[in-house]
C-alpha positions as CSV (number, residue, x, y, z in Angstrom):
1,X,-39.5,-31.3,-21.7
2,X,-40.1,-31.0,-17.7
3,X,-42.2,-33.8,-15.5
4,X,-44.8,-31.9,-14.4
5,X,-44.0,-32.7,-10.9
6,X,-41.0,-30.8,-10.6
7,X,-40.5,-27.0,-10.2
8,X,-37.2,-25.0,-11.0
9,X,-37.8,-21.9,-8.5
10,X,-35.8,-18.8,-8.2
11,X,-36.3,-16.3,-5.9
12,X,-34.1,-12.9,-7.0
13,X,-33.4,-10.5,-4.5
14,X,-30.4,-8.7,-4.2
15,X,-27.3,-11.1,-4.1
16,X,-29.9,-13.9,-2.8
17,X,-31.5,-16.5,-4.9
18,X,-33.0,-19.9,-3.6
19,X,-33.9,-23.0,-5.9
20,X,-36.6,-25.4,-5.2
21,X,-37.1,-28.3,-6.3
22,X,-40.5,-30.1,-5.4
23,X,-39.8,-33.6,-5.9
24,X,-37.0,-33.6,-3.0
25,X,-39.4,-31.2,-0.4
26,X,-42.0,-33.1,1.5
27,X,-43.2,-29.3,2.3
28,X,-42.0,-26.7,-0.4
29,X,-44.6,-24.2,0.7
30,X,-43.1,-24.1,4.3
31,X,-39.8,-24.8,3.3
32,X,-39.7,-21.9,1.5
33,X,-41.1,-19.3,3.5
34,X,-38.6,-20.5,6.4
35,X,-35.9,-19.8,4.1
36,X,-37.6,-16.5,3.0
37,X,-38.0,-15.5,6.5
38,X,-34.6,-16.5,7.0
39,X,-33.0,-14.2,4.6
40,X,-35.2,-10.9,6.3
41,X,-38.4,-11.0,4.3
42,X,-40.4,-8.5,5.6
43,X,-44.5,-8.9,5.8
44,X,-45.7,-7.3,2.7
45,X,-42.4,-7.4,1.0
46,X,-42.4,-7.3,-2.8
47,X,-41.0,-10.6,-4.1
48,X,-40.2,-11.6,-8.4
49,X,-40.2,-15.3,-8.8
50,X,-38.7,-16.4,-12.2
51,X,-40.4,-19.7,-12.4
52,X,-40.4,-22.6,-15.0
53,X,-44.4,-22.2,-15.4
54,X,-45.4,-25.8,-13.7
55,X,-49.1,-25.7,-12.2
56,X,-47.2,-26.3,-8.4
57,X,-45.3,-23.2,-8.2
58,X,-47.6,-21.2,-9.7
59,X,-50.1,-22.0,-6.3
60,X,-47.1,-22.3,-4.3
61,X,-45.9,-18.6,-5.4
62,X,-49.6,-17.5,-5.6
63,X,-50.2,-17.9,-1.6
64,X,-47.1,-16.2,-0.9
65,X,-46.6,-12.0,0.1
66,X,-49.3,-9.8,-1.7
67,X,-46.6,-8.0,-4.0
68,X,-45.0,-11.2,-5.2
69,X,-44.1,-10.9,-8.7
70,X,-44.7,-14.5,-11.0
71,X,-42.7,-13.8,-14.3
72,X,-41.9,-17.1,-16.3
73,X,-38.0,-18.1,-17.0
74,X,-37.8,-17.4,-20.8
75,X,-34.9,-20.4,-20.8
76,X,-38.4,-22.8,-20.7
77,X,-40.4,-20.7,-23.0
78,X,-37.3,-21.3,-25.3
79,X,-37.2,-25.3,-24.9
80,X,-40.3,-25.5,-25.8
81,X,-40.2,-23.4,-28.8
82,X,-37.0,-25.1,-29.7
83,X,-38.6,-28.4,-29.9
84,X,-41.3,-27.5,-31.7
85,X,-39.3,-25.7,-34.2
86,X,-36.8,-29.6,-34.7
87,X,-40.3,-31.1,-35.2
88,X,-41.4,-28.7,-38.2
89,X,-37.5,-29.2,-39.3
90,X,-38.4,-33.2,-39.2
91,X,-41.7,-32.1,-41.3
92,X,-39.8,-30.5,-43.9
93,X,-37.8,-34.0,-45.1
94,X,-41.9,-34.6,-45.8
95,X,-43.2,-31.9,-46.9
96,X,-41.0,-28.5,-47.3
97,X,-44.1,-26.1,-48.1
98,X,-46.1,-26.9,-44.7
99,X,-43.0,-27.4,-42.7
100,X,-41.6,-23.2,-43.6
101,X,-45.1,-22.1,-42.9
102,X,-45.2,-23.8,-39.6
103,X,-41.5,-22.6,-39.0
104,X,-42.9,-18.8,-39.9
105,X,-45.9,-19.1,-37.6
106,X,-43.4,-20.2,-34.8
107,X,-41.4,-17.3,-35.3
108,X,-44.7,-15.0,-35.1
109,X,-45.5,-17.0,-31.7
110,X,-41.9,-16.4,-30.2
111,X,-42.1,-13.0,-30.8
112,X,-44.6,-12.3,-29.6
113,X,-43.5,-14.4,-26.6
114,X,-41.0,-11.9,-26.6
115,X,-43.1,-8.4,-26.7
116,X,-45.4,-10.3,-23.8
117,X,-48.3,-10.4,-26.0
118,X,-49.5,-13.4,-24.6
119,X,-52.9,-12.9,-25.9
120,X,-52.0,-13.3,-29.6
121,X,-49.4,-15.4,-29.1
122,X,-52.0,-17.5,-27.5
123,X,-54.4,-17.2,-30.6
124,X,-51.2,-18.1,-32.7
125,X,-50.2,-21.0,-30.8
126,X,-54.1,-22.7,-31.4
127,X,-53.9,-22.0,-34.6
128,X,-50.8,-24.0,-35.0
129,X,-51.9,-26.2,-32.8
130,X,-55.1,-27.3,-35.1
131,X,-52.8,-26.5,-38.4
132,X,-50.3,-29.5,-37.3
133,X,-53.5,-31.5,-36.0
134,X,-55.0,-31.2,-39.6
135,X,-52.0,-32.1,-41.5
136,X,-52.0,-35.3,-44.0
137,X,-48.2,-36.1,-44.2
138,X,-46.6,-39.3,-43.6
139,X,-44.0,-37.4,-41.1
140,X,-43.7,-40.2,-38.0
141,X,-43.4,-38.0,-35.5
142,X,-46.5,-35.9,-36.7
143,X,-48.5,-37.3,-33.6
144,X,-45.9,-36.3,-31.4
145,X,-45.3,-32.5,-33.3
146,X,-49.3,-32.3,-32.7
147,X,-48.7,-32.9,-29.0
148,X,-46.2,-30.6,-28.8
149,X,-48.2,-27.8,-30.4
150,X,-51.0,-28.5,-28.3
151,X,-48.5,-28.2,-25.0
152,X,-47.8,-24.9,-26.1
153,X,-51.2,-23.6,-26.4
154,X,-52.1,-24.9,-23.1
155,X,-48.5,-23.7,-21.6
156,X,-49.0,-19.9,-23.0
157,X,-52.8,-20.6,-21.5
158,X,-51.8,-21.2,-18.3
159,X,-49.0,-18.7,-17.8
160,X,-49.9,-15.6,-20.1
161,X,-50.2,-13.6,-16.4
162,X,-46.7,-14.3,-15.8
163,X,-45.1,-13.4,-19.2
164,X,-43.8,-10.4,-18.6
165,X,-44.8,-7.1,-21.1
C-alpha cells in the first residue's frame, strides 16, 4: 500500500509527462504549474491527470485549469484489489466457503471498477467490507483483511469522480 503522504502524479499530454512526488516538493502546487507553464500550458487548457487517488493530489489537481481531467491510475486500483484478493486466499486455508464468496464479490467489485460504476462498486465494496468485519474465523490476519476491505470502501468513496466511465 501507498503512505498517504506521497503522490505518484502524471500529467499526459502529447510526448510530455511530469511525475510528482510530494514528499521531495516543499511546494508541489507551484512547482507544478511552473513546469506546466513551462511546457506551453495555455490559460484554460484542458489537462488529464492519471493520479494514484491520495487526498493531496486530488486538491493539488482540483485548483488547477478549469478543464483538468482527474482520472485514477488503474495500476493502484489493481494493488489494492490484489491485496485484498491474497487476504481472502489466506481465508480460504480457514475457511474455503467464506473465502470463494469473498473472492466472487471481489471480482463483482473489480468489474465494476472496470465499467466505472463507481456507485455500485461502492455499495459492493461496504458490503464486503461489513461481510469480512462480521466474520468468526480464526484466520490471523482477519483484522488486517477487515482493514483492508474498509480501505477500499473509503478509496472507491473518495475517488468514484475520477474513475473513469
Amino acid at each position: 500500500m501507498q503512505r498517504p503522504d506521497s503522490i505518484d502524479l502524471a500529467v499526459v499530454h502529447p510526448h510530455r509527462i511530469f511525475g510528482l512526488v510530494q514528499t521531495h516538493d516543499d511546494k508541489p502546487k507551484r512547482r507544478l504549474f511552473e513546469v506546466l507553464q513551462a511546457q506551453g500550458l495555455q490559460k484554460n487548457q484542458d489537462l488529464t491527470f492519471l493520479t494514484d487517488g491520495g487526498d493531496s493530489v486530488r486538491a493539488l489537481v482540483g485548483e488547477l485549469s478549469p478543464g483538468t481531467e482527474h482520472h485514477l491510475d488503474w495500476f493502484h486500483v489493481t494493488m489494492r484489489l490484489t491485496g485484498l484478493d491474497q487476504y481472502a486466499k489466506g481465508l480460504g486455508h480457514h475457511d474455503p466457503g467464506a473465502a470463494a464468496v469473498l473472492q466472487g464479490r471481489l471480482a463483482r467489485i473489480k468489474w465494476r471498477l472496470w465499467h466505472g460504476d463507481a456507485g455500485e462498486a461502492l455499495a459492493r465494496a461496504h458490503k464486503l467490507a461489513a461481510d469480512v468485519a462480521a466474520l468468526d474465523s480464526t484466520y490471523p490476519s482477519l483484522p488486517r483483511f477487515a482493514k483492508a476491505a474498509t480501505g477500499l470502501a473509503t478509496y472507491i468513496q473518495n475517488n468514484a469522480a475520477a474513475i473513469p466511465n
